[in-house]
NUVEX-561643 format. One line per 8 residues: number of its first residue (from 0); their letters; for each residue y, x, z of N, C-alpha, C. Coordinates in steps of 0.2 Angstrom, whole numbers, plus 5000, padded with zeros to 4 digits. Atoms other than C-alpha are relative to their C-alpha. Layout:
N
NUM> a> Y:X:Z:Y:X:Z:Y:X:Z  ...;
END
This chain:
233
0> xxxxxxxx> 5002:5002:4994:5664:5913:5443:4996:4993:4999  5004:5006:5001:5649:5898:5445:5005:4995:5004  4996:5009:4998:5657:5882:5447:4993:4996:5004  5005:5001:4997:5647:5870:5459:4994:4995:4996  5003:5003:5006:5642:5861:5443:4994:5004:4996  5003:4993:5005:5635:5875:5434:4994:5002:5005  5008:4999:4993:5623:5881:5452:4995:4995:4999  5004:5002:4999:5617:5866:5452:4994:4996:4995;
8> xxxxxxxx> 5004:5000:5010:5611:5864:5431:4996:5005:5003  5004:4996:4999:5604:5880:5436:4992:5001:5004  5006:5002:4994:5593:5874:5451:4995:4995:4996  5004:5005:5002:5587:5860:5442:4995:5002:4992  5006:4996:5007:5581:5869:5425:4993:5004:5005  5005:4996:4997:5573:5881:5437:4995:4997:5004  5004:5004:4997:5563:5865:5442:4996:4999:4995  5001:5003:5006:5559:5861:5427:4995:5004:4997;
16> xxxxxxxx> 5006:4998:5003:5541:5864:5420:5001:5003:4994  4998:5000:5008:5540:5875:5403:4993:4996:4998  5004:5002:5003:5532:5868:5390:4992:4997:5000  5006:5002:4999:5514:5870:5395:4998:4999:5005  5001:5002:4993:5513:5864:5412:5000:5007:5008  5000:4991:4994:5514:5882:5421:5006:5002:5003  4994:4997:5000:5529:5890:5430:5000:5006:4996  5001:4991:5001:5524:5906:5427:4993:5001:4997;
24> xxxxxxxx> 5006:5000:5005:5511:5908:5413:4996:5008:5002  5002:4994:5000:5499:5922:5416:4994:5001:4995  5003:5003:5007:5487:5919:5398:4996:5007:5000  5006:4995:5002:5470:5929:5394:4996:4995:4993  5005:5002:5003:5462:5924:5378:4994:4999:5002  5007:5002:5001:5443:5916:5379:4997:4998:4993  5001:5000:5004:5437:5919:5364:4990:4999:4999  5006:5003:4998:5419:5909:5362:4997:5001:4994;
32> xxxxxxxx> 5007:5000:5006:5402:5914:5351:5005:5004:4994  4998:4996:5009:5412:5925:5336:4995:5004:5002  5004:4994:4999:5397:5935:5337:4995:4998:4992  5002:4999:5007:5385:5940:5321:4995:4992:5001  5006:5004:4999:5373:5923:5327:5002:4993:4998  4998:5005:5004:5386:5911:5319:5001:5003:4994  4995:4998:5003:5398:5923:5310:4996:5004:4993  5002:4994:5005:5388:5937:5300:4993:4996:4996;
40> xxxxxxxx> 5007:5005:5003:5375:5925:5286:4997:5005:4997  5006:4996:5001:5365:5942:5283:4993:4998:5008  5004:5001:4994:5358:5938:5301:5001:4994:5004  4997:5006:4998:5366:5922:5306:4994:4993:5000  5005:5004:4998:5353:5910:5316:5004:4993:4996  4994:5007:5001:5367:5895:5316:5006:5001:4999  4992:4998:5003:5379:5899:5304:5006:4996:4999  4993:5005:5003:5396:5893:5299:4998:5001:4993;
48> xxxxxxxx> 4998:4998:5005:5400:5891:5281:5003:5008:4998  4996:4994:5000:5405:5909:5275:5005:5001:4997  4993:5002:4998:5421:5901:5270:5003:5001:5007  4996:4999:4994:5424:5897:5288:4999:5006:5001  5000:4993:4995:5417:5913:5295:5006:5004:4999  4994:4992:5003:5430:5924:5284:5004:4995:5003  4994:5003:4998:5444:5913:5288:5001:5000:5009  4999:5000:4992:5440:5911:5309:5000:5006:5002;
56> xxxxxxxx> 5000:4995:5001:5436:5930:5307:5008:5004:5001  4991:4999:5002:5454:5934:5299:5004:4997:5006  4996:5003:4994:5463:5922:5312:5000:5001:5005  5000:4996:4994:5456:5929:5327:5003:5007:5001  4997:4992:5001:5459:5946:5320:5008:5001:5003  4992:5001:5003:5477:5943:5318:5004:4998:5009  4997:5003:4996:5478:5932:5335:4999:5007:5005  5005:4994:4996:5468:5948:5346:5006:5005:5001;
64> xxxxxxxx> 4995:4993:4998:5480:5963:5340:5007:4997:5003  4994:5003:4995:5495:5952:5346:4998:5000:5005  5003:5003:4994:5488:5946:5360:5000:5009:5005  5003:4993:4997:5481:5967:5365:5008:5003:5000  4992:4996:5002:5502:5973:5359:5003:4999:5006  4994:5004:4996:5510:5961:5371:4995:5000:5007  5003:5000:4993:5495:5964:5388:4997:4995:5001  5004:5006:4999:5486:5948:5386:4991:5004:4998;
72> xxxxxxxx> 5007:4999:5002:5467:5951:5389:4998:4996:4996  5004:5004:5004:5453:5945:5378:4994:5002:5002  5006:5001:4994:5439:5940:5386:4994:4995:4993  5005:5002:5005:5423:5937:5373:4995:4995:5005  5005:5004:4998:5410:5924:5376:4994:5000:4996  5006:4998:5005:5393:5929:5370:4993:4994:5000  5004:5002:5000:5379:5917:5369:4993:5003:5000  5006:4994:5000:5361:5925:5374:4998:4996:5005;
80> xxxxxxxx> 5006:5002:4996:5344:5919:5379:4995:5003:5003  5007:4997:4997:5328:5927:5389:4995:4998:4992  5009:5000:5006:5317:5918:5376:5003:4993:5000  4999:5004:5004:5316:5901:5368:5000:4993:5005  4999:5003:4993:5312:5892:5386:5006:4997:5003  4993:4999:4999:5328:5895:5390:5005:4996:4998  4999:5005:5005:5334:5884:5376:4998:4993:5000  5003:5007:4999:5321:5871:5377:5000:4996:5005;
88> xxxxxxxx> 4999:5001:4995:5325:5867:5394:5005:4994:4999  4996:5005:5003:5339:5857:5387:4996:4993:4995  5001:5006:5004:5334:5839:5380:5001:4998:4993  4996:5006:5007:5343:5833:5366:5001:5007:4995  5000:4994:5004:5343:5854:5360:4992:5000:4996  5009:4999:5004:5323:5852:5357:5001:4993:4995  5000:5003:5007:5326:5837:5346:5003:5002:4995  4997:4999:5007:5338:5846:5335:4996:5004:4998;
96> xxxxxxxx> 5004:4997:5003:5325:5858:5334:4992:4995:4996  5005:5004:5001:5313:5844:5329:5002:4997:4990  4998:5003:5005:5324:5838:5315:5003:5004:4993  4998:4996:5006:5325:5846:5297:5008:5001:4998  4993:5002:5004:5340:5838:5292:5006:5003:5007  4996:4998:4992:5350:5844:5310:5004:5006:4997  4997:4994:5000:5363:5858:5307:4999:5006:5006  5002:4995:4994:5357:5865:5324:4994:5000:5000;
104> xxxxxxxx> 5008:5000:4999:5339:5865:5318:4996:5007:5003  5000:4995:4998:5338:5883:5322:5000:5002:5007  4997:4999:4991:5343:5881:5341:4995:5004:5003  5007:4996:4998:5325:5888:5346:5000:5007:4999  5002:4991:5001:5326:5906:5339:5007:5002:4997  4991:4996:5001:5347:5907:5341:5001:5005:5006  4995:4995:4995:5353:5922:5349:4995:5002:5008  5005:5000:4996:5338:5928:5358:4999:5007:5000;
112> xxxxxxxx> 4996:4992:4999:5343:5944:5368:4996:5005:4997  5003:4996:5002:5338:5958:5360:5002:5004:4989  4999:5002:5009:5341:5950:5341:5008:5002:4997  4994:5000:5003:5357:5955:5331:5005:4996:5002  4994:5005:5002:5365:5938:5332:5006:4999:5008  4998:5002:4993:5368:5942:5350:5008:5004:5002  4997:4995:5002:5383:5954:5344:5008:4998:4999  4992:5001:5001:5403:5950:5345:5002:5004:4992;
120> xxxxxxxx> 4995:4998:5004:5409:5953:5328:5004:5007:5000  4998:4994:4998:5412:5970:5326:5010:5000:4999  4993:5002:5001:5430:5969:5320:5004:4996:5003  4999:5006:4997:5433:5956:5333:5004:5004:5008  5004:4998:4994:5428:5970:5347:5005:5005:5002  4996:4992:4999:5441:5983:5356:4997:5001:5004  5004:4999:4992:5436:5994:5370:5006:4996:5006  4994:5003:4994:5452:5984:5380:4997:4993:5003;
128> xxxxxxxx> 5004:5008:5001:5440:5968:5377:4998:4999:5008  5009:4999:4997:5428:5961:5391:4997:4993:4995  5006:5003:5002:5413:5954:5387:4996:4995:5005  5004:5003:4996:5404:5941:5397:4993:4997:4994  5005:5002:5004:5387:5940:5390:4992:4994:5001  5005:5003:5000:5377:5927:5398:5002:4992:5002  5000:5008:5000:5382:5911:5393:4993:4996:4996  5005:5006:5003:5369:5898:5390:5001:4994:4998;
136> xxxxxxxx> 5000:5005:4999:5374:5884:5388:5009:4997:4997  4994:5001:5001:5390:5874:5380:5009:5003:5006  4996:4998:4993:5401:5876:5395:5000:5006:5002  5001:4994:4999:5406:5893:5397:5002:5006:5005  5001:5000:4993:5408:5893:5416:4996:4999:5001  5005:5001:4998:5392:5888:5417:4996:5005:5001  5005:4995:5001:5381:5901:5425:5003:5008:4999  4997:4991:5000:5394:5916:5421:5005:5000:5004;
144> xxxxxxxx> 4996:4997:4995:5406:5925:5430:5009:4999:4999  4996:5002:5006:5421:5919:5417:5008:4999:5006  4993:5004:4997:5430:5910:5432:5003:5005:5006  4998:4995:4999:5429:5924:5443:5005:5006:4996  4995:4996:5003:5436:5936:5430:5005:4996:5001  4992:5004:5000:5450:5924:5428:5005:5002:5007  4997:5000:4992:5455:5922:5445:5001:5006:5005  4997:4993:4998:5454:5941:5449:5007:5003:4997;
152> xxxxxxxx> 4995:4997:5002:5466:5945:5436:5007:4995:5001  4995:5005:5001:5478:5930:5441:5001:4995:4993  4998:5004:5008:5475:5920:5424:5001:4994:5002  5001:5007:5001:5480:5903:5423:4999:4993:4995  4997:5003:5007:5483:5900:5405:4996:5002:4996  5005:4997:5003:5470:5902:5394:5001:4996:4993  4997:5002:5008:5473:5903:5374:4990:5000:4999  5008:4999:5003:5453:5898:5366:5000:4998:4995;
160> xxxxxxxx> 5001:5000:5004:5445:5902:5353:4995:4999:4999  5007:4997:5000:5431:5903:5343:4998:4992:4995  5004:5006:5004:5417:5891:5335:4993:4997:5007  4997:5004:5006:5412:5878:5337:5005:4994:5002  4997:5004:4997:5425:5866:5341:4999:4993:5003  5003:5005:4998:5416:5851:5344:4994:4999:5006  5004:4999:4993:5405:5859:5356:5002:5003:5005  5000:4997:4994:5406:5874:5364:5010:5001:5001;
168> xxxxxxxx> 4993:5001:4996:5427:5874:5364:5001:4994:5003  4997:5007:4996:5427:5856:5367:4998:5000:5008  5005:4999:4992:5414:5858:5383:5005:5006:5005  4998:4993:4994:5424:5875:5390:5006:4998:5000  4994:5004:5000:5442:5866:5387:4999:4995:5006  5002:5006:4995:5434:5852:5397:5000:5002:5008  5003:4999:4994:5427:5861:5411:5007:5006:5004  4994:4997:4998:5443:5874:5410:5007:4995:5004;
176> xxxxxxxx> 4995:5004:5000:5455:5859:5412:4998:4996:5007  5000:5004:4992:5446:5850:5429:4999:5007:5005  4998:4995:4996:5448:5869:5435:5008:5001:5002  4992:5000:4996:5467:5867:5436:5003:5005:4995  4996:4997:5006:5469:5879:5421:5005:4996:4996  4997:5003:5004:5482:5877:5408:4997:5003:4994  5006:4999:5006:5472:5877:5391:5006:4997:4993  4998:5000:5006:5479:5880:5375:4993:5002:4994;
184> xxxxxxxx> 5004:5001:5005:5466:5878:5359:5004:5001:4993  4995:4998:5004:5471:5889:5346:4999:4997:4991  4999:5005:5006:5472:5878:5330:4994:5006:4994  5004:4995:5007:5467:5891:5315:4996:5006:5002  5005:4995:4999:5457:5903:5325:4992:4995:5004  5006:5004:4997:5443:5887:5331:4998:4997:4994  5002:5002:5007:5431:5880:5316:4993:4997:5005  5009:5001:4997:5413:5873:5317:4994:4999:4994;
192> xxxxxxxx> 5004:4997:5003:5399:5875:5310:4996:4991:4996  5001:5005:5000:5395:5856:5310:5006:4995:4993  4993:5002:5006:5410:5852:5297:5007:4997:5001  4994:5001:4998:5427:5846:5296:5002:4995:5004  4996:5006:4996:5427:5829:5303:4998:5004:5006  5001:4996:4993:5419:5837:5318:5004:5003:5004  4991:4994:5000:5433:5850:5317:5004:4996:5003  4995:5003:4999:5444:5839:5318:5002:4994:5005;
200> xxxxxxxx> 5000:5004:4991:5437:5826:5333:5000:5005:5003  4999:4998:4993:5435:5840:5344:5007:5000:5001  4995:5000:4997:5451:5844:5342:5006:4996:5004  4994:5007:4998:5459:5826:5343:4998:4999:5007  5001:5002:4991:5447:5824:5361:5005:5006:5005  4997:4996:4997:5456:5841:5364:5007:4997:5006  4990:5003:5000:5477:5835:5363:4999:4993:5006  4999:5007:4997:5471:5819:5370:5000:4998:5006;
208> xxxxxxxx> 5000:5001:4993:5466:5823:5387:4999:5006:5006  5002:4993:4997:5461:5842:5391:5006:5005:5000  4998:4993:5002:5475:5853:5382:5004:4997:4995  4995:5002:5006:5486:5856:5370:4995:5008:4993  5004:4997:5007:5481:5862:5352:5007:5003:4996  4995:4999:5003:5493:5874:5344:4999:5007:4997  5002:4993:5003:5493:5888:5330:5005:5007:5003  4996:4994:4996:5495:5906:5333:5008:5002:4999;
216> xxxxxxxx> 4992:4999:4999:5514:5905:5327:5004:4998:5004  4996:5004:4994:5518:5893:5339:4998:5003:5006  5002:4995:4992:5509:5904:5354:5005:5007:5000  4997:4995:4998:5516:5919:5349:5010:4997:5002  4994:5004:5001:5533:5909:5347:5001:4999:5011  4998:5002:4992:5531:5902:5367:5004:5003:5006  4997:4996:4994:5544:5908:5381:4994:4999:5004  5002:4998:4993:5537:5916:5395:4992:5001:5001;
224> xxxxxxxx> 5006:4998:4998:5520:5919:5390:4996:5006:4998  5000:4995:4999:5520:5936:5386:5003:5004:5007  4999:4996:4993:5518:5947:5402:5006:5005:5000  4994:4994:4998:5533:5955:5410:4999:5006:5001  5002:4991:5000:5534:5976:5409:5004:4998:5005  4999:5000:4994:5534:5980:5426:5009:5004:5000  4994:4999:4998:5553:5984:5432:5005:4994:4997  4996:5006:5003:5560:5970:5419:5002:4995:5006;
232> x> 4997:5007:4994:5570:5956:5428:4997:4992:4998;
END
């Protein structure tokens, strides 16, 4: 029999936020740019190191079939331009195309629809996936349909990946986090193309004021953020 002690421990946990600020987690991966335009260096406009690639590859892999076992969608973010306009549009992008020495010197003739690079990583790809293919720009609510899908399927919790950490995760985390999500950045499946310290400030502007930054042991590890099978209690 509950003691009046014991009811009222009860009540007050059941007040009590979990860990990542949500009652009731309902979590979709966004998985940002893994497609052949960084990942594959046979065709790759603005590549990563082909270290990283194989290693952000592998870790998304791994994060993906869990995430699909356990009912969490994953929701792909494809980068794709009309033409090169599109691109130059942006200010401080046509300088980098100006500058030899610039890691994003390529920006001009990145992922210009039609091209390979504009291509999710095949082993990245299920048919359970969706795809949202018309991001332009860092921010990957800007312009796409991203926040609508979310908010149809009830998500609030968003685990993101992808490259490159210091831009387009830090920009989508940012803009994800003044939407009132809860934003997790998943440690060993984010990398950049621009190198480690970079790596490793976006991550630090992550933790310090958008999110939290945790690897996939610690995600699959979280109470309550695998979806309940209907009938369970």
């Amino acid at each position: 029999m509950a003691t009046a002690g014991s009811s009222l421990s009860k009540r007050v946990n059941e007040l009590i936020p979990p860990a990542i600020g949500v009652d009731h987690p309902r979590a979709a991966v966004v998985a940002i740019d893994l497609h052949r335009g960084h990942l594959d260096m046979a065709v790759a406009t603005m590549p990563t190191l082909p270290e990283v690639a194989a290693k952000v590859i592998a870790a998304n892999k791994r994060l993906f079939d869990w995430c699909r076992s356990v009912g969490i969608p994953v929701i792909h973010q494809v980068t794709s331009y009309r033409d090169a306009e599109e691109i130059r549009a942006n200010p401080f992008w046509r300088t980098r195309a100006e500058d030899p020495a610039a890691t994003r010197k390529n920006v001009l003739r990145h992922n210009i629809i039609g091209g390979p690079g504009c291509t999710v990583m095949p082993q990245l790809l299920d048919p359970r996936d969706f795809v949202v293919n018309t991001k332009k720009r860092y921010d990957c609510f800007l312009g796409t349909d991203l926040d609508f899908l979310l908010r149809s399927r009830g998500i609030n919790t968003l685990l993101i990946t992808g490259v490159n950490t210091n831009s387009c995760v830090l920009a989508t985390t940012t803009a994800a986090n003044v939407r009132d999500y809860a934003v997790i950045v998943v440690e060993d499946c984010v990398d950049s193309m621009d190198g480690p310290e970079l790596h490793a400030a976006g991550l630090a502007c992550v933790k310090t004021a958008f999110g939290f930054v945790m690897n996939t042991d610690a995600i699959m590890a979280l109470d309550g953020l695998v979806p309940r099978q209907k009938g369970s209690e």
